[in-house]
C-alpha positions in Angstrom: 114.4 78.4 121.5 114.6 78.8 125.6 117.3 81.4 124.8 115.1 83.7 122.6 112.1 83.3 124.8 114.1 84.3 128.0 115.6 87.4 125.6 112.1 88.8 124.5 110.8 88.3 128.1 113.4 90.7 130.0 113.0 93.2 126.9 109.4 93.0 127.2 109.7 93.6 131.7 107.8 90.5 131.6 109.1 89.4 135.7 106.9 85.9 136.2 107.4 84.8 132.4 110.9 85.3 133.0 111.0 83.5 136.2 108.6 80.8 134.5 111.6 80.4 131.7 114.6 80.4 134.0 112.9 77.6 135.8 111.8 75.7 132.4 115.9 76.4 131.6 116.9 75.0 134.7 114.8 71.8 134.2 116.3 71.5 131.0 119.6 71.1 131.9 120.9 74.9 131.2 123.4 76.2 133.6 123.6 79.3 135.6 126.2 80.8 133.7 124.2 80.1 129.9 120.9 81.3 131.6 122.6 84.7 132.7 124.3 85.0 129.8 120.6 85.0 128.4 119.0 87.8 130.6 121.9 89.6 130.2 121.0 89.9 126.2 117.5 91.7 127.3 119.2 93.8 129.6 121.5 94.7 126.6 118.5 95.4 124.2 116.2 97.4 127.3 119.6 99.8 127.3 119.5 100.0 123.5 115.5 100.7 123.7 116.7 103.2 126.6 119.3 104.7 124.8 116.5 105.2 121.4 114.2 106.8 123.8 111.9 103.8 123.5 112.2 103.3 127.1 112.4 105.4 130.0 113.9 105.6 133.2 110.9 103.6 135.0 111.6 101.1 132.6 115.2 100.8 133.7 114.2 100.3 137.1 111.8 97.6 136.6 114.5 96.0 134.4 116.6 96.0 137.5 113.8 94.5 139.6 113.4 91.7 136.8 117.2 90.8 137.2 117.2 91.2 140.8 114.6 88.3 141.0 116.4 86.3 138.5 119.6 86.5 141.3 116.9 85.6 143.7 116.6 82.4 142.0 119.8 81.7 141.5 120.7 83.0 146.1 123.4 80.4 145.7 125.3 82.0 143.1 127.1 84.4 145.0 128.5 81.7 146.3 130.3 80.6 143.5 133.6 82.9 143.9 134.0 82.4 147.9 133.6 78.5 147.1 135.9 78.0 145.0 140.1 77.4 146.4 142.6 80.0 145.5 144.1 77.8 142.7 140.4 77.3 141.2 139.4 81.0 141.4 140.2 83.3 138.0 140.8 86.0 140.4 139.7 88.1 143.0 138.0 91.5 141.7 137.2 94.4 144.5 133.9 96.5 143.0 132.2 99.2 144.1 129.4 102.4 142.9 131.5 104.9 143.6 130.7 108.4 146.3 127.5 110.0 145.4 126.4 107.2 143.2 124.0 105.2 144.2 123.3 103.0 140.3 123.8 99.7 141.1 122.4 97.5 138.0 125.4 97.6 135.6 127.9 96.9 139.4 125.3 93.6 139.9 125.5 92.3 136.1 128.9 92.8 136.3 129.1 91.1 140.0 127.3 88.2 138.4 129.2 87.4 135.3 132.2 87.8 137.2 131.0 85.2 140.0 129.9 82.7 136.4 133.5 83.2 135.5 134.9 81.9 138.7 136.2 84.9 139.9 136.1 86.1 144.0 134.4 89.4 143.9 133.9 91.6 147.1 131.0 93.7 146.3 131.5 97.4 148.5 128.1 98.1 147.5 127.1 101.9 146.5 128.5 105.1 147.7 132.0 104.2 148.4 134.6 107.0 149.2 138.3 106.9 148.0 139.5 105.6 151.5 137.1 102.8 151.6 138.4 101.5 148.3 141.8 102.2 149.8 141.6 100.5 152.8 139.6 97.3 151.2 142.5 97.3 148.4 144.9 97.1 151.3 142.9 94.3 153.3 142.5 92.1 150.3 144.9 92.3 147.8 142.9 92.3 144.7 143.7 91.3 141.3 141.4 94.0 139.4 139.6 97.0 141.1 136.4 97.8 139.5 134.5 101.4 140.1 130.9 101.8 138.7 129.3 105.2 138.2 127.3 106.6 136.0 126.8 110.6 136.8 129.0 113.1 135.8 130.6 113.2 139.9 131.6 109.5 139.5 134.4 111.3 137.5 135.8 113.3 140.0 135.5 109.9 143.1 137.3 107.9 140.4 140.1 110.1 140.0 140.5 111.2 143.6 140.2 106.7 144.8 143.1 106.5 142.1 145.3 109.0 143.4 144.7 107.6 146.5 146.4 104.4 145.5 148.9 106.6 143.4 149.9 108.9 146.9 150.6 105.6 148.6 152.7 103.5 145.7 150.0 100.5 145.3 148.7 102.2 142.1 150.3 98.6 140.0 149.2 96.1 142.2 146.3 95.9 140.1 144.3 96.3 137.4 141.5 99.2 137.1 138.2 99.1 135.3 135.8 101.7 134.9 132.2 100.9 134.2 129.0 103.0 133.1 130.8 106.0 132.0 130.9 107.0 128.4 134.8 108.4 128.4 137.4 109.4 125.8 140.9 107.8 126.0 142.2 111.5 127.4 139.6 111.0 130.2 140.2 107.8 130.9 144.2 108.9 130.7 143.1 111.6 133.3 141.3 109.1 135.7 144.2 107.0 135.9 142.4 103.8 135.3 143.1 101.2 132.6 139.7 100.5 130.3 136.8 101.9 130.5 133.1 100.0 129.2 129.6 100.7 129.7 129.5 96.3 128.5 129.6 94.3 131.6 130.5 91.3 129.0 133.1 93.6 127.4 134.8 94.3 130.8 134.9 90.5 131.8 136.6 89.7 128.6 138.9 92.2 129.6 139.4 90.4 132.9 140.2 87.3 131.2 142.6 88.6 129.3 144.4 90.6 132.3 143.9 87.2 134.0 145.7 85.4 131.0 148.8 87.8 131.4 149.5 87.7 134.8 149.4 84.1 134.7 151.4 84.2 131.6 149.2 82.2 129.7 
């Protein structure tokens, strides 16, 4: 199957077969959504190889290049969120590496599932202090606020961005979801935010269902 195929090429950092797939998946008849669903499933098995000490840091790179040009690909699919009216859109979701991070594979799968699920994302990019997030949060009113970090610092630029929000009373206008860290409920308590995944398809679920609430379905 196209699926398996695509799977074993991204664990295997195999860029032109997987580009040759995606291609033979858009011809027949796949969407975007299915096919990134499907690189998605490599990336998940390169952090498990990663994790085994199987695979090493270069290898995490490259696996970021190989889903990089799968993006490429796909250079409408930004486009998806911003396209869609305000009735059609799941939501809007504000995202950002945090300060002093500069890890931004887990923050583009996430961007990219997201953007499937036809949400509005605005992307920050890497390196964003507490005041940026502030401000943004102020400018555009999002639904969920998403911070990605993954060193032990992205901690302390979490918990001073949510304070931020707590100082100034717009703490619940939204929804806060921490990616890349490995944190205990007390942490995560500590931060202020309210779930925590290293699973980019574990946080949009949790989307959805804050979604689902607020629109009281």
């Amino acid at each position: 199957m196209i699926k398996d195929e695509i799977v074993e090429a991204v664990r295997n950092l195999d860029e032109d077969l997987v580009l040759n797939l995606v291609s033979q998946a858009v011809a027949d008849g796949l969407t975007r959504k299915e096919i990134i669903r499907y690189v998605i499933l490599g990336m998940n098995e390169i952090g498990i190889l990663y994790e085994s000490l199987d695979y090493y840091i270069a290898d995490l790179i490259m696996a970021g290049c190989v889903f990089k040009s799968v993006l490429n690909f796909f250079d409408d699919l930004k486009q998806t969120g911003s396209s869609l009216t305000a009735t059609e859109r799941t939501g809007r979701i504000l995202i950002g590496t945090v300060e002093n991070d500069i890890h931004d594979i887990g923050k583009s799968i996430f961007t990219n599932l997201a953007l499937t699920e036809g949400y509005e994302v605005i992307d920050l990019g890497v390196d964003v202090k507490p005041d940026r997030f502030f401000e943004e949060a102020l400018t555009t009113k999002p639904d969920i606020l998403a911070m990605s970090g993954i060193i032990s610092n992205a901690i302390k630029s979490m918990t001073e961005t949510v304070n931020l929000f707590k100082k100034n009373f717009i703490r619940n206008d939204f929804k806060i979801i921490i990616g890349g860290l490995s944190l205990s409920d007390d942490l995560l308590n500590y931060i202020g935010a309210d779930f925590a995944t290293k699973s980019a398809e574990t946080g949009i679920t949790k989307c959805n269902e804050w979604m689902r609430e607020k629109n009281g379905q």
